[in-house]
TIKEPA-540841 format. One line per 5 residues: their letters; for each residue x, y, z of C-alpha. Coordinates in steps of 0.25 Angstrom, whole numbers, plus 5000, padded with zeros to 4 digits. Example, Ala and Ser with C-alpha at 12.3 -4.5 7.8 and 13.67 -1.06 7.14 Angstrom:
BEGIN
as) 5049 4982 5031 | 5055 4996 5029 $
END
This chain:
BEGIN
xxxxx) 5040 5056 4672 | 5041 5043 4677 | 5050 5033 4670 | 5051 5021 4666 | 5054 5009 4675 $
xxxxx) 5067 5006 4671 | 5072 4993 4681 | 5070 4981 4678 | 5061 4971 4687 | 5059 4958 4688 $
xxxxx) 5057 4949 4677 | 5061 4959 4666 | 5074 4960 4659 | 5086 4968 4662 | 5086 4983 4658 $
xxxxx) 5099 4986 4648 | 5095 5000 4645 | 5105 5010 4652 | 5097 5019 4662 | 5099 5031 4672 $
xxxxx) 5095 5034 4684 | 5083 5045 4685 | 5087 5053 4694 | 5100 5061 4685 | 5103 5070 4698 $
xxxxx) 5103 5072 4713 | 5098 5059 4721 | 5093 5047 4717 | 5079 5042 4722 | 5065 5050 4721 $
xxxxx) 5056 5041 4731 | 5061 5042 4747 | 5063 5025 4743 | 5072 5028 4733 | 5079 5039 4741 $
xxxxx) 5081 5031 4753 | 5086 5018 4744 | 5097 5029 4738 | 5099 5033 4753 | 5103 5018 4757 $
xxxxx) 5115 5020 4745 | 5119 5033 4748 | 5122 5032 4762 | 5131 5020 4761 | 5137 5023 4747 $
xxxxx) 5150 5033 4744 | 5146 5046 4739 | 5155 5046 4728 | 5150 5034 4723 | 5137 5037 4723 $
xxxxx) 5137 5049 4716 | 5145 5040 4706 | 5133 5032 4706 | 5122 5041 4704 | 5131 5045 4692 $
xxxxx) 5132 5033 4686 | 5117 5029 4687 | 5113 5043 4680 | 5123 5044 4668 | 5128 5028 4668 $
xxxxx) 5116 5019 4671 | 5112 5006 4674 | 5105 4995 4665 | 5099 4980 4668 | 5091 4984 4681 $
xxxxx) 5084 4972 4687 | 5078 4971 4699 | 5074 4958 4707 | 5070 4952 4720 | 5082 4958 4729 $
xxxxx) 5092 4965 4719 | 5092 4974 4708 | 5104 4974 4698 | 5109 4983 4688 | 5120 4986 4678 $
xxxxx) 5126 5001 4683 | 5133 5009 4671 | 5142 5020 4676 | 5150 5022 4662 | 5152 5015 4651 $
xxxxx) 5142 5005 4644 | 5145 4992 4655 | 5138 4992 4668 | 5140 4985 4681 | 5130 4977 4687 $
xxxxx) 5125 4979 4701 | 5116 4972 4710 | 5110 4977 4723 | 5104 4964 4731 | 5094 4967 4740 $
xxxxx) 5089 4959 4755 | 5077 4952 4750 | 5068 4952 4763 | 5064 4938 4768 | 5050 4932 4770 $
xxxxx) 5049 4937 4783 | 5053 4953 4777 | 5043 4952 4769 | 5033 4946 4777 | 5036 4959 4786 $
xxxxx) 5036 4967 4774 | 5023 4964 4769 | 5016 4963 4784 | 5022 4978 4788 | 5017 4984 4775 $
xxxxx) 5004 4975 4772 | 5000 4979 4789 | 4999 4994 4785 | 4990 5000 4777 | 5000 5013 4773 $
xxxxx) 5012 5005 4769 | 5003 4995 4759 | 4996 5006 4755 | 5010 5014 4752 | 5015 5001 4747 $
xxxxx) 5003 4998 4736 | 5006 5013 4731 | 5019 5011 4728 | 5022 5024 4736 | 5031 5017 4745 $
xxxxx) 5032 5026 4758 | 5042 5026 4768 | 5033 5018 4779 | 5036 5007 4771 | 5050 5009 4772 $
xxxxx) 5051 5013 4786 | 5041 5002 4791 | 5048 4989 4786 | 5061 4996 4790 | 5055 4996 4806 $
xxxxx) 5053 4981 4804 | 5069 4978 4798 | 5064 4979 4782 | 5071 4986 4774 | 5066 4992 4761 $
xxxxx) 5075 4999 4758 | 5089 4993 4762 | 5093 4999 4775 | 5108 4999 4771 | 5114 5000 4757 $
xxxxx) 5122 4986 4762 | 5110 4979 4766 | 5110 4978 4748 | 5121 4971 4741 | 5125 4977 4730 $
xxxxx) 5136 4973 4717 | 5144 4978 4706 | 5155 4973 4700 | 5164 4986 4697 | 5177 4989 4703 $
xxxxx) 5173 4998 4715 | 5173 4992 4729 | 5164 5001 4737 | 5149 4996 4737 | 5140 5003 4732 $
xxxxx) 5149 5006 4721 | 5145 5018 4711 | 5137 5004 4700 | 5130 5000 4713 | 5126 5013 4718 $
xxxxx) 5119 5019 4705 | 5112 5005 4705 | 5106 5009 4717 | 5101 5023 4713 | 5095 5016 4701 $
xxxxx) 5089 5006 4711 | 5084 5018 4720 | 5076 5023 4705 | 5071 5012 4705 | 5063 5013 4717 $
xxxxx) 5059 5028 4713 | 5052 5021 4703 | 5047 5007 4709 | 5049 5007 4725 | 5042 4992 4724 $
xxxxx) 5057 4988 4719 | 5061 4990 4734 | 5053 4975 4738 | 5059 4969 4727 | 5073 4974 4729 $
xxxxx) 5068 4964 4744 | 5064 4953 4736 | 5050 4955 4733 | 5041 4960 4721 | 5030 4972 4722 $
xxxxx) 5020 4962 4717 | 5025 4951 4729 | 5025 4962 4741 | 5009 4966 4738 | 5005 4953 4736 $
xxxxx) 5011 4950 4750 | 5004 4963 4756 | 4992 4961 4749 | 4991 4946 4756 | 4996 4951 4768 $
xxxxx) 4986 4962 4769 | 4974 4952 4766 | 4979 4944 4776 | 4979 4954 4787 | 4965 4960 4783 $
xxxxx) 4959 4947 4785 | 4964 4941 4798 | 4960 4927 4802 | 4960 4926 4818 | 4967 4915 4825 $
xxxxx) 4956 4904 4829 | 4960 4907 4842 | 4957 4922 4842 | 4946 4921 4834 | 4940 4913 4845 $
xxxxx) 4944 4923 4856 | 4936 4934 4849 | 4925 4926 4846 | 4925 4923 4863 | 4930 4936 4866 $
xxxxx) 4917 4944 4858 | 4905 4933 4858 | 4907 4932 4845 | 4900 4918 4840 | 4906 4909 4830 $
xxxxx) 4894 4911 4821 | 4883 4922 4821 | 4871 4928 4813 | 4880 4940 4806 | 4865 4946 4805 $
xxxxx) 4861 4947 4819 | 4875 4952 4823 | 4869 4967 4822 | 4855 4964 4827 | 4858 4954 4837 $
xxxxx) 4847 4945 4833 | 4848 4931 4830 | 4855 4919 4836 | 4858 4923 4852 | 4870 4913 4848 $
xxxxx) 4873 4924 4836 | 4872 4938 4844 | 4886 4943 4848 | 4887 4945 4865 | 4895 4955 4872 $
xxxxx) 4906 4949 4880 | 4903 4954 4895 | 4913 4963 4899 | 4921 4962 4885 | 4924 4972 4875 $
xxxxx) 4929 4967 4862 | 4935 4977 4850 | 4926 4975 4838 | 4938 4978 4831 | 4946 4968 4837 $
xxxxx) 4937 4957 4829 | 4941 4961 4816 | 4955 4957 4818 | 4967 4965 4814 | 4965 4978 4801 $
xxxxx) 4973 4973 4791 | 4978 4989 4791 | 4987 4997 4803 | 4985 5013 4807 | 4998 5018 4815 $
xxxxx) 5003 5005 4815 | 4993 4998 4821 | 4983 4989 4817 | 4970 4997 4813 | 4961 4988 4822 $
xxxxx) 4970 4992 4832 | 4967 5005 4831 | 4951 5003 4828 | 4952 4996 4842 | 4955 5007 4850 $
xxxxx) 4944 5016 4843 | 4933 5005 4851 | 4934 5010 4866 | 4932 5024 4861 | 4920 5019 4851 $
xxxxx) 4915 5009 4863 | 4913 5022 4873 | 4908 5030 4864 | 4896 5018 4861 | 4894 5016 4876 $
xxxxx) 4892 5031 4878 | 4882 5030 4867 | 4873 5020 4873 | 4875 5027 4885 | 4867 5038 4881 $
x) 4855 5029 4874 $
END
């Protein structure tokens, strides 16, 4: 059974209750995300300290999680009733990573579909990571991380178990990765969501717009009703362009969806020569 959420978000208070990590034996992390966060830690990290680590996380503790925008902090308690206090600070992306962010992931159908499902799959990872973005940090330096106890080496065995409670944490709740960056869950779909309205409805540049309107003989105005019949207005019925041939689906402008990484007009064009041949074949015959 799953159990409870147990970390603090924000807005709430502090958690004082002593908790454990789940996982009592053999390695931390259930999900690939959480496994590959714990993978970050343990090839940088001194063995021994890490097994010191994980000890301390099972039968110690930790109390007063909170995670915000860009950092999570905890109190660590290895033995003893006083804790140490750790903080792991994150790099919060800048307008222009998340403008990438949203655009990579809002431009595929797969990743927004993965991304609404909570079931964040490795595409996601792997395509923001092609483009410089990292998710999950690509160096266990690229976090900075404090605690106050006497050892020198980084991560020290209080900052260590902090980060196997952190990687439970996304077992549980993967949408904590974006805010460990700076933004919230709610934030990064309402982007996408705007950002997908905005690509399903694209206005043409006046420019453009006039140079398909040239290009097809396509009017400013017309008789919607005679468009099928060609009755009506001579000035209303659409003419072929003499030795011309346009791409119906070229009108449409670009799907707001990509197939094999390309745009899925794109590749609805190139299904036109095939559909054209086989038409003139057809009247051919009659």
């Amino acid at each position: 059974m799953k159990r409870k959420i147990w970390w603090s978000v924000p807005g709430t208070l502090p958690i004082h209750t002593r908790i454990t990590l789940h996982s009592q034996h053999g390695p931390i992390g259930r999900t690939w995300l959480a496994k590959q966060f714990v993978l970050i830690l343990e090839e940088y990290g001194e063995n021994g300290r890490l097994i010191r680590a994980k000890h301390c996380g099972r039968h110690g503790g930790g109390n007063s999680i909170q995670i915000r925008a860009g950092e999570m902090s905890m109190g660590v308690l290895c033995s003893g009733t006083s804790a140490r206090a750790v903080g792991l600070l994150f790099p919060r992306f800048s307008d222009e990573m998340w403008d990438m962010v949203v655009h990579t992931i809002s431009g595929n159908a797969t990743l927004t579909g993965s991304l609404l499902t909570g079931s964040f799959s490795t595409d996601i990872v792997d395509e923001l990571k092609q483009k410089g973005i990292h998710l999950i940090p690509d160096h266990y330096r690229s976090v900075r991380a404090f605690c106050h106890c006497s050892d020198d080496q980084n991560p020290c065995i209080h900052i260590a178990a902090a980060w196997y409670f952190l990687a439970e944490i996304l077992d549980e709740d993967p949408w904590v990765l974006f805010l460990l960056h700076g933004m919230t869950r709610e934030e990064v779909l309402q982007r996408i969501g705007g950002h997908r309205d905005k690509i399903s409805q694209p206005v043409p540049d006046s420019n453009e717009e006039q140079l398909i309107i040239q290009e097809t003989g396509i009017p400013d105005s017309y008789d919607a009703s005679g468009f099928f019949s060609c009755m009506g207005s001579a000035d209303d019925v659409l003419t072929p362009v003499p030795q011309r041939r346009i791409n119906p689906a070229m009108l449409l402008g670009p799907a707001p969806f990509k197939l094999g990484g390309k745009n899925l007009a794109k590749r609805i064009e190139q299904l036109y020569p095939v559909i054209s041949s086989y038409a003139a074949s057809l009247l051919s015959r009659e």
